[in-house]
C-alpha positions, 0 to 999 in steps of 0.5 A: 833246892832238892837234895835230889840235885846233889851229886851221886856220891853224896856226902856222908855227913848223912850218916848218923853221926858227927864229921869224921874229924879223926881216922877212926870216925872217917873209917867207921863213916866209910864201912857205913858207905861201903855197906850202902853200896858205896865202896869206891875207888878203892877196890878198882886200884887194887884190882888194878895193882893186882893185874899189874903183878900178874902180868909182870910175873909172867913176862918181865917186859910188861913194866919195861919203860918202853912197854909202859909209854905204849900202855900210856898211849893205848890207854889213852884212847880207851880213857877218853872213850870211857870219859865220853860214856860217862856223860850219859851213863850218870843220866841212866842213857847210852851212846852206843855210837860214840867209837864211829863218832870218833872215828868220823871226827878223826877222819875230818881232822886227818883230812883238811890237815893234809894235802892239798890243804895243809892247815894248821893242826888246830884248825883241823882239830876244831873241825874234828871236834865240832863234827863229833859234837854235831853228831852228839847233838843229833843223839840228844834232840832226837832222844829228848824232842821225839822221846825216842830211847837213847838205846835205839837211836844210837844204835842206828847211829852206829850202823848209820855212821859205820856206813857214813865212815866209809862214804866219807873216806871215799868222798874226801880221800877218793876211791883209790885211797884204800878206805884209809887216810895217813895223818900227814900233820906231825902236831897231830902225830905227836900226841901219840909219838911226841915225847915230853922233855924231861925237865918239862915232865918234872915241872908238869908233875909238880903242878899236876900235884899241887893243885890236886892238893890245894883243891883237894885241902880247900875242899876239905875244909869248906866241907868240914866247916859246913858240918858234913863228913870229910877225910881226916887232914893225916888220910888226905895228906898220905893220898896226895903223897901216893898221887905224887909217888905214883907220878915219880915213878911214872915219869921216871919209867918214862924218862928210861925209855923216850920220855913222857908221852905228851898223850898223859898231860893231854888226857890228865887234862880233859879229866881234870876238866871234864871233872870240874864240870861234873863236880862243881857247876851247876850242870853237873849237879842238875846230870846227877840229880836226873840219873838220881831221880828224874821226875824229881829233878824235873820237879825241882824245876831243872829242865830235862831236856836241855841237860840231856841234850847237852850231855850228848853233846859233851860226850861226842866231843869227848869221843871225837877227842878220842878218835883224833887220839886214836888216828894218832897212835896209828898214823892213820884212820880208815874205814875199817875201825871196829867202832861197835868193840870200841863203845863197848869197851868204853863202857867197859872202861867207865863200869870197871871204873864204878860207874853205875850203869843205871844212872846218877852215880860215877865220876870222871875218874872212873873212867880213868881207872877203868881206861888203865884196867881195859889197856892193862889187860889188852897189853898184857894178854898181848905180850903173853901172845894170848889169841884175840879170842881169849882177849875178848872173853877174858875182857867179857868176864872182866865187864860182867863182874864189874856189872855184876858188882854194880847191880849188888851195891844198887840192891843193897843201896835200895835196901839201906 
């Protein structure tokens, strides 16, 4: 197989040199990633940290308890937005359509979970989803059979489902319901407003760590004993026990107020999923290897089309997930979601993060990040009762340096 069929983040057991077996080694290999544009994480949790301190000098409410559970759930929605923006950002496409998909498969979720019909709230997620993914597979036939740009066949997407929205809410609610629709099913209600047990949100959190470190060491050490570079065991240990600190003092900010909201676990485990896909299947090496080099890719036998189209697919379902999220944290979904600011934002959440906007370089993670940073900031300004005007342009400012910064590391990879 092609090397063009690797992931994006390529091992750096490239660089000259032997494994990185000590700090030093693993440093030196870092510096030579960080100067081929590769920096990481790294900055994106400072950046991240640094918001934090600001927001809290300037109101002590921001890491207030009940402050942060609504930070979590806000996050939320702007997390799986970016997640579903991932899946095509890696392929070097687009889906400007994604927040109206979402709201659509909130709107058939909401729907056949109320009355008259009152099913379960499984059976209306399924359909909630399936429309989205529906939607998302429309996108990619259109864009790998007919060779249309992704660009101009989710923008028309956009407008066509911003107007689909309202014709469905008057269709399925009637006229009279205002172009909105309460959720009625309180399953669906808790995602947003369902708390954790305490007991449970330790449990959880103890898993949550243990299999990030057994997946994590395991993976060290394959990739130590096929000779390519990887963190030190000393470096790889104090990560997984800064994952564990900063889990402690979520859930115990968490448990002063209502408790964990169930939307954290929910959206851990979507990542955690979606990351696995991404990162050890066939599928997902084949998406970074078309964003890397698609004529390459398509050399090495992988078939181009049926990959995008999936991945439209995957990113509607994930949009469709978030769009139930959203209709949660509201009560209610209705005609007038700003489906434009929301695709925008998730694009915002997903290059924040570091994923490239030209294609075959990102992670799933990033979007978590970038999630975090889109909703600190929104919460934040909120709380210091900054105008929606100045919300928006401080987020502008936000996305364009994260772009700008993406467009320098993409120069300076082409350089090295």
């Amino acid at each position: 197989m092609s090397t063009s069929t690797e992931p994006a983040t390529p091992p750096v057991a490239d660089v000259p040199g032997r494994p990185a077996a000590t700090l030093g080694g693993y440093f030196r290999a870092w510096i030579a990633r960080i100067r081929s544009g590769e920096s990481g994480v790294l900055p994106v949790v400072g950046g991240l940290i640094v918001i934090i301190i600001i927001f809290q000098l300037n109101n002590s409410v921001f890491l207030s308890p009940n402050n942060i559970i609504n930070l979590m759930v806000q996050a939320s929605v702007f997390v799986l937005f970016g997640v579903a923006e991932v899946f095509v950002l890696l392929l070097g496409e687009i889906d400007l359509a994604l927040g109206f998909t979402g709201a659509i498969g909130a709107v058939f979720t909401v729907w056949i979970t109320g009355p008259p019909y009152n099913l379960p709230w499984y059976v209306g997620v399924l359909l909630g989803l399936a429309v989205a993914t529906i939607i998302g597979a429309v996108w990619g036939f259109l864009i790998t059979r007919l060779r249309i740009p992704s660009f101009i066949v989710t923008l028309a997407g956009l407008l066509g489902l911003q107007g689909l929205l309202i014709f469905v809410i008057n269709g399925l609610a009637g006229p009279s319901s205002g172009g909105t629709m309460s959720v009625s099913n309180a399953v669906i209600n808790a995602i947003a407003y369902g708390y954790m047990n305490t007991v449970l949100a330790w449990v959880v959190l103890a898993l949550v760590v243990a299999a990030y470190a057994v997946f994590a060491l395991v993976g060290d050490r394959q990739r130590r004993a096929g000779g390519l570079v990887t963190q030190p065991v000393g470096l790889r240990i104090v990560k997984i026990a800064l994952i564990a600190a900063a889990g402690i003092a979520l859930v115990l900010a968490c448990s002063a107020g209502e408790g964990v909201p169930w939307a954290v676990p929910i959206v851990l485990a979507i990542v955690a999923g979606w990351s696995f896909l991404l990162a050890q299947t066939r599928f997902g090496r084949y998406v970074y290897a078309i964003g890397g080099n698609a004529e390459a890719a398509r050399r090495a036998g992988i078939n181009l089309s049926r990959i995008r189209l999936i991945a439209f697919a995957l990113a509607s379902l994930t949009a469709g997930a978030a769009g139930i999220f959203y209709a949660a944290r509201l009560g209610s979904i209705s005609s007038n979601v700003d489906g434009g600011q929301y695709v925008l934002l998730a694009v915002a959440a997903a290059v924040i993060g570091g994923t490239s906007l030209f294609g075959g370089r990102g992670k799933i993670v990033h979007a978590l990040l970038g999630g975090l940073i889109v909703a600190t900031i929104y919460n934040g300004m909120g709380l210091l009762n900054l105008s929606a005007a100045t919300q928006l342009m401080v987020t502008a400012l936000v996305l364009l340096a994260a772009v700008t910064v993406d467009a320098l590391s993409r120069r300076n990879r082409s350089t090295t």
